[in-house]
N, CA, C and O atoms as a GROMACS GRO file, in nm:
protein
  308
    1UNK      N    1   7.467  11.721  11.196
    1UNK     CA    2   7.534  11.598  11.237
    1UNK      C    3   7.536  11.503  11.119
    1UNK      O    4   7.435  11.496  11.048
    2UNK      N    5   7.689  11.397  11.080
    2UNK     CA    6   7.678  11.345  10.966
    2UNK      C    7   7.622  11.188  11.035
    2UNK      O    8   7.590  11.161  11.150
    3UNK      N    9   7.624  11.112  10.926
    3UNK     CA   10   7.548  10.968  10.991
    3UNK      C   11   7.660  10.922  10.850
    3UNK      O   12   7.716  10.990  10.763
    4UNK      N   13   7.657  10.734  10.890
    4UNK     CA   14   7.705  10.655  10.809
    4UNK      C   15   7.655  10.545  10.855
    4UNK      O   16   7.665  10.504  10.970
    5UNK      N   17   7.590  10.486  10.750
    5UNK     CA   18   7.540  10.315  10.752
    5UNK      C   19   7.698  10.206  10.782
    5UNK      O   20   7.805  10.229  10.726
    6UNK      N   21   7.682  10.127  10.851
    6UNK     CA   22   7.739   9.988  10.861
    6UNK      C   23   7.693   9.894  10.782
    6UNK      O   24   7.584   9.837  10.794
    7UNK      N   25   7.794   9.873  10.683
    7UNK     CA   26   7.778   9.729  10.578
    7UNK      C   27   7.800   9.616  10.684
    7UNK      O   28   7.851   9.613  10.796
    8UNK      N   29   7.744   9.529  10.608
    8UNK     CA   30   7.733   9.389  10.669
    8UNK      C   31   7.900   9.325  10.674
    8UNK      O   32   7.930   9.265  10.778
    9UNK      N   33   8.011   9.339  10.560
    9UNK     CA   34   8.131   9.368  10.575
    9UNK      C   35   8.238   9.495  10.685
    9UNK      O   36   8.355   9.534  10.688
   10UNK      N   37   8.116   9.520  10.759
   10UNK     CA   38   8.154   9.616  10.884
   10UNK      C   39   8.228   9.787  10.818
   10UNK      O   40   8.291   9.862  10.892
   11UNK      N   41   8.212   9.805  10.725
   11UNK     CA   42   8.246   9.887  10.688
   11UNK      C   43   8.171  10.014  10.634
   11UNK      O   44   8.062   9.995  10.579
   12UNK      N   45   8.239  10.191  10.648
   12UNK     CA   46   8.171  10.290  10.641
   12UNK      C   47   8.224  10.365  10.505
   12UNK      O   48   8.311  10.333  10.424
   13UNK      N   49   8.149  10.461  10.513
   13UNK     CA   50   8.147  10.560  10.391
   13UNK      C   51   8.190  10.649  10.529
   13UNK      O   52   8.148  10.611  10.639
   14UNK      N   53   8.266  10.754  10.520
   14UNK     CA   54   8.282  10.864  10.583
   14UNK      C   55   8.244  11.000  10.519
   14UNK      O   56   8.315  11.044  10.429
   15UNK      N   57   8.134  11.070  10.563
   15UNK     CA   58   8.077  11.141  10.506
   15UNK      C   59   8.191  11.246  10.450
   15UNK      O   60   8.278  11.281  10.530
   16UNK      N   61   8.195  11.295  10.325
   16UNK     CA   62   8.244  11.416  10.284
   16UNK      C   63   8.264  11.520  10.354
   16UNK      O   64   8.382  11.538  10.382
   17UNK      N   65   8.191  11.598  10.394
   17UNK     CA   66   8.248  11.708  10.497
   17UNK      C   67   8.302  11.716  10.637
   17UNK      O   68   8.362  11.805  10.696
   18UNK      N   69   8.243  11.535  10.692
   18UNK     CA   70   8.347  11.520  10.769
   18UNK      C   71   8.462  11.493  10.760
   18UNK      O   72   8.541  11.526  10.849
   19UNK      N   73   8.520  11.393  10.597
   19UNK     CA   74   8.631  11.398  10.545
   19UNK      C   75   8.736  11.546  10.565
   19UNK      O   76   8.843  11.562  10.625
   20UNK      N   77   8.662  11.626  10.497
   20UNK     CA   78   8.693  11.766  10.482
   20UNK      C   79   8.751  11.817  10.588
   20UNK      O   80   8.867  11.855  10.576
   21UNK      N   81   8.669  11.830  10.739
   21UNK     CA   82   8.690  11.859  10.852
   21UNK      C   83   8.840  11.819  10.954
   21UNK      O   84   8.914  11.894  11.015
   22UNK      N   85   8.842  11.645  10.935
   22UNK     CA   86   8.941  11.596  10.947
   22UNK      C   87   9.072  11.648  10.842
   22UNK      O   88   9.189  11.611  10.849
   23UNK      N   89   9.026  11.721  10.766
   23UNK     CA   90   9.189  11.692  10.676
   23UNK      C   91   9.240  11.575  10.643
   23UNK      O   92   9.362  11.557  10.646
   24UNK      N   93   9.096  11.415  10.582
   24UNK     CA   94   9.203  11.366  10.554
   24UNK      C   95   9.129  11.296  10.414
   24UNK      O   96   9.015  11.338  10.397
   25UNK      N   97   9.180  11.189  10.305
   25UNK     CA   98   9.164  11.163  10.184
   25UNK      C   99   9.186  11.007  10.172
   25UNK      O  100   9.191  10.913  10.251
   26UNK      N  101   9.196  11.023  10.027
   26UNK     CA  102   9.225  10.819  10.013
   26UNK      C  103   9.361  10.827  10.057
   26UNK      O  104   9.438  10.922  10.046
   27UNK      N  105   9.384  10.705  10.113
   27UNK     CA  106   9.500  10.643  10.176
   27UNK      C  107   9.542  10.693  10.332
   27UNK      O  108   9.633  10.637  10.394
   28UNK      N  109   9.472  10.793  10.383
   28UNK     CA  110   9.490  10.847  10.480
   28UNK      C  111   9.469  10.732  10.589
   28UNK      O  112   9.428  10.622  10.550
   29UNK      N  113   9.496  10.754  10.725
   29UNK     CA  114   9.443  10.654  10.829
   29UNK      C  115   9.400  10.731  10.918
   29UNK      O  116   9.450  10.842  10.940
   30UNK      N  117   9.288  10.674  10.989
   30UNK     CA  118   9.224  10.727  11.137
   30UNK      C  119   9.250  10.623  11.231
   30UNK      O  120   9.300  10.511  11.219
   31UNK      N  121   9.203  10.690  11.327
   31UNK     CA  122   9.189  10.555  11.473
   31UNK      C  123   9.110  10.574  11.527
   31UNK      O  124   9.061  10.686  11.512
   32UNK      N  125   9.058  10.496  11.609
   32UNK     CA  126   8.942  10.495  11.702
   32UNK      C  127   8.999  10.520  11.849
   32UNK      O  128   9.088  10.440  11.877
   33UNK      N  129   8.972  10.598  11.933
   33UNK     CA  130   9.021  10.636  12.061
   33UNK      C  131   8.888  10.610  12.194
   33UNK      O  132   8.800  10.686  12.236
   34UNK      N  133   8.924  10.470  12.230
   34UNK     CA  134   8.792  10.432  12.350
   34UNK      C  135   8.824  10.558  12.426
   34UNK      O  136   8.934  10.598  12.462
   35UNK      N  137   8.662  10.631  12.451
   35UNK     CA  138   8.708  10.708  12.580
   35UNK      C  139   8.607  10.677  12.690
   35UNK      O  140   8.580  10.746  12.788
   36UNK      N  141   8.569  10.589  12.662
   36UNK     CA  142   8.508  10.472  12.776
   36UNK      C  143   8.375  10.532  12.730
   36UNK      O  144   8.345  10.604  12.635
   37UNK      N  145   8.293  10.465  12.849
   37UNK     CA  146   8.180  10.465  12.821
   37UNK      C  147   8.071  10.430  12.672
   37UNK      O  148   7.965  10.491  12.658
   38UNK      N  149   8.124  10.309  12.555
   38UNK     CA  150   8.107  10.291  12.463
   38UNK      C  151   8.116  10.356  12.340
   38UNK      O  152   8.092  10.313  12.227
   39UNK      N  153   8.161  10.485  12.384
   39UNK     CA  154   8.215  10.591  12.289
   39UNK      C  155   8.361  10.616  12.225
   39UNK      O  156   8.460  10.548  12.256
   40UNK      N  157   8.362  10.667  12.181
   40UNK     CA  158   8.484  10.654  12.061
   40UNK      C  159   8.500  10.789  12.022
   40UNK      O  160   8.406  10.867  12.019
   41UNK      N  161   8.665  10.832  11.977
   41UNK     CA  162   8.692  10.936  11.910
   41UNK      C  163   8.796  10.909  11.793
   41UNK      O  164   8.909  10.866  11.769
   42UNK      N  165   8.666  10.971  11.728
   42UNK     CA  166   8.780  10.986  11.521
   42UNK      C  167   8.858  11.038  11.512
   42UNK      O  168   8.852  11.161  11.508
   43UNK      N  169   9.013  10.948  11.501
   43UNK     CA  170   9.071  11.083  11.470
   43UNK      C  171   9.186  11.047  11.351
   43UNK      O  172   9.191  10.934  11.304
   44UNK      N  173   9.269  11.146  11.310
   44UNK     CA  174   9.345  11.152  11.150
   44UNK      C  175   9.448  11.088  11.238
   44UNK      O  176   9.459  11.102  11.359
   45UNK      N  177   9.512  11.026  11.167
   45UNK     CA  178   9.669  10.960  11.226
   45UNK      C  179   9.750  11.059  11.179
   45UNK      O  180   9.836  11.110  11.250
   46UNK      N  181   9.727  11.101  11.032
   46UNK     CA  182   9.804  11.213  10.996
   46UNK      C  183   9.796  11.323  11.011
   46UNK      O  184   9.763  11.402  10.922
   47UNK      N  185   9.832  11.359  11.157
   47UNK     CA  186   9.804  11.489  11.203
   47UNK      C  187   9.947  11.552  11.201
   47UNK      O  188  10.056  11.499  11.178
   48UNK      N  189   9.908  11.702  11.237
   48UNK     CA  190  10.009  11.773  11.285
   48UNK      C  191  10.061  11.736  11.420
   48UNK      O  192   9.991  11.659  11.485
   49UNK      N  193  10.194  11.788  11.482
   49UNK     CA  194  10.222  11.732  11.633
   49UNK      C  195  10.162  11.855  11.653
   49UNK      O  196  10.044  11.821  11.664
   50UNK      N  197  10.165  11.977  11.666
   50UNK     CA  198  10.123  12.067  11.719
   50UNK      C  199   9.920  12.021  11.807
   50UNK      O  200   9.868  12.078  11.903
   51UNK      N  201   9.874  11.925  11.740
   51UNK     CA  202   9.749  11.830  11.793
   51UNK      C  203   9.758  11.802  11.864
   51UNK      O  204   9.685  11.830  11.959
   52UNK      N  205   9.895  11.693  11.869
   52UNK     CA  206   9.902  11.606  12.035
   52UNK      C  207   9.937  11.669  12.169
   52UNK      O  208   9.969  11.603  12.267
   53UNK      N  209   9.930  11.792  12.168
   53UNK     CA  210   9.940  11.871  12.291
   53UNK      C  211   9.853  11.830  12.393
   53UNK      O  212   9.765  11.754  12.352
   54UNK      N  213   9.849  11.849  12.480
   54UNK     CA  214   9.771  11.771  12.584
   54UNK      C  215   9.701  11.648  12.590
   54UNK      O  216   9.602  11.618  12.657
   55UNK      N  217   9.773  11.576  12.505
   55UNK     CA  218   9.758  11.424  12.507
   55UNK      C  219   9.757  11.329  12.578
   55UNK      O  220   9.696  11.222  12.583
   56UNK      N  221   9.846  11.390  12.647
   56UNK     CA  222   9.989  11.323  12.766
   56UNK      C  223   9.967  11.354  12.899
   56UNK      O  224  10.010  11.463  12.858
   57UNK      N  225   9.948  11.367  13.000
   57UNK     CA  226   9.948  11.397  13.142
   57UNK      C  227  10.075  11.390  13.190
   57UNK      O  228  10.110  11.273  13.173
   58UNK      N  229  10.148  11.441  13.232
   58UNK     CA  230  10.252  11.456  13.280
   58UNK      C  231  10.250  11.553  13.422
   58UNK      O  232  10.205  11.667  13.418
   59UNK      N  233  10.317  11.479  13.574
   59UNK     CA  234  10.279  11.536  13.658
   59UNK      C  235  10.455  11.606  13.705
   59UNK      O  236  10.495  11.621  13.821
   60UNK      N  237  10.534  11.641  13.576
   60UNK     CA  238  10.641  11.748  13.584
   60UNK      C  239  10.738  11.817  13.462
   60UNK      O  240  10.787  11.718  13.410
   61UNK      N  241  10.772  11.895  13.414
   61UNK     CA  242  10.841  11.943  13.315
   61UNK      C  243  10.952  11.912  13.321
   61UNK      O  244  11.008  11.913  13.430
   62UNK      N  245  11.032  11.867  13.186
   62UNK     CA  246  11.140  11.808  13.148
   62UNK      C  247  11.216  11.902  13.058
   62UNK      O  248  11.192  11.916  12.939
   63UNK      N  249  11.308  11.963  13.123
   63UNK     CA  250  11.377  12.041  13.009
   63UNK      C  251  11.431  11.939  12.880
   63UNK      O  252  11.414  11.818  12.865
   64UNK      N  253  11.501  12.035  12.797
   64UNK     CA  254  11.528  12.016  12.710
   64UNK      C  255  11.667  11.906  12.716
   64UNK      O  256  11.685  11.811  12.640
   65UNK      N  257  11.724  11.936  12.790
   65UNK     CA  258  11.892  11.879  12.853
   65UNK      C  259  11.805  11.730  12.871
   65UNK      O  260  11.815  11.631  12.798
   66UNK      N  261  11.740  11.744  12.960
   66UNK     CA  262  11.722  11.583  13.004
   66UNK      C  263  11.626  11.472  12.914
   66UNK      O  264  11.621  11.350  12.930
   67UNK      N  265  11.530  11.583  12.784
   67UNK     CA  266  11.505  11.509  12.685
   67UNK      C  267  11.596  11.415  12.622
   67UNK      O  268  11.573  11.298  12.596
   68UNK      N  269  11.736  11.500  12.596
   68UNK     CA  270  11.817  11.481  12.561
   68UNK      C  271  11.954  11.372  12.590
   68UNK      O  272  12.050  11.337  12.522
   69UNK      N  273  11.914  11.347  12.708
   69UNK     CA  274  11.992  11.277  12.837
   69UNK      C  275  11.892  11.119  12.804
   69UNK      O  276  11.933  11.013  12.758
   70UNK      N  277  11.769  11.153  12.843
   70UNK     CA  278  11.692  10.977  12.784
   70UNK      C  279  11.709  10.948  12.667
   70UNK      O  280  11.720  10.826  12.667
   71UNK      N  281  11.719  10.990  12.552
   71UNK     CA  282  11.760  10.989  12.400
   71UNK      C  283  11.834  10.894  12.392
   71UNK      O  284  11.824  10.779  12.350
   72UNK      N  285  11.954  10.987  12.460
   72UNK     CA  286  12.105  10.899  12.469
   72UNK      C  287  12.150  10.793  12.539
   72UNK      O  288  12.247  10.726  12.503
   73UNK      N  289  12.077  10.769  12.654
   73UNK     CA  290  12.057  10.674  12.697
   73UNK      C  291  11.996  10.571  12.670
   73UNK      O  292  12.032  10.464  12.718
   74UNK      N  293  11.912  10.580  12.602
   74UNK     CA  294  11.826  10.447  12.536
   74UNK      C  295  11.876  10.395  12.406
   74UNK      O  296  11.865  10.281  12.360
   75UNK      N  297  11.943  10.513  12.347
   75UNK     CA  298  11.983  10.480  12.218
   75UNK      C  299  12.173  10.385  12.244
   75UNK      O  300  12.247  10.344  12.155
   76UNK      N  301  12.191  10.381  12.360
   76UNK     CA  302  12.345  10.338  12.432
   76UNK      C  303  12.322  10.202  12.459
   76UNK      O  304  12.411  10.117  12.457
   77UNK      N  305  12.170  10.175  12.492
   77UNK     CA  306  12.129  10.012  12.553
   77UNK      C  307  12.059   9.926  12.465
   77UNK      O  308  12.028   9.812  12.502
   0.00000   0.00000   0.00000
C-alpha cells in the first residue's frame, strides 16, 4: 500500500508506482470521486472510454438510430 504526506499547502506527492499504475504523468489530471462514506476514488481524467463502461446505470438500451435521433435534436435547439 502507497502513503502520501499532506503539506500544510494541502498538497501531495503521488507515489511513483501509483503514478505508473494510473497511466498518468506531469500535466495529467485526476479527480476525486465521493463514494460516500468519507472515501474517495483516484482516478486519471485521461482515460480510455473503453473505462467508463459501467459508469452509468441505465434502466434500458438505446440503439444506435435513437443515439442518433437525440444528437440531432439537441444540436436543432
Amino acid at each position: 500500500m502507497s502513503q502520501a504526506t499532506l503539506t500544510s499547502k494541502g498538497q501531495i506527492t503521488i507515489p511513483a508506482p501509483v503514478r505508473a499504475g494510473m497511466k498518468v504523468g506531469a500535466g495529467d489530471k485526476i479527480e476525486f470521486v465521493d463514494i460516500g462514506n468519507g472515501k474517495y476514488e483516484v482516478m486519471a481524467v485521461t482515460r480510455e472510454v473503453k473505462t467508463l463502461k459501467g459508469l452509468f446505470k441505465s434502466s434500458r438500451t438505446v440503439s444506435i438510430d435513437e443515439m442518433n435521433q437525440a444528437i440531432s435534436d439537441s444540436a436543432s435547439t
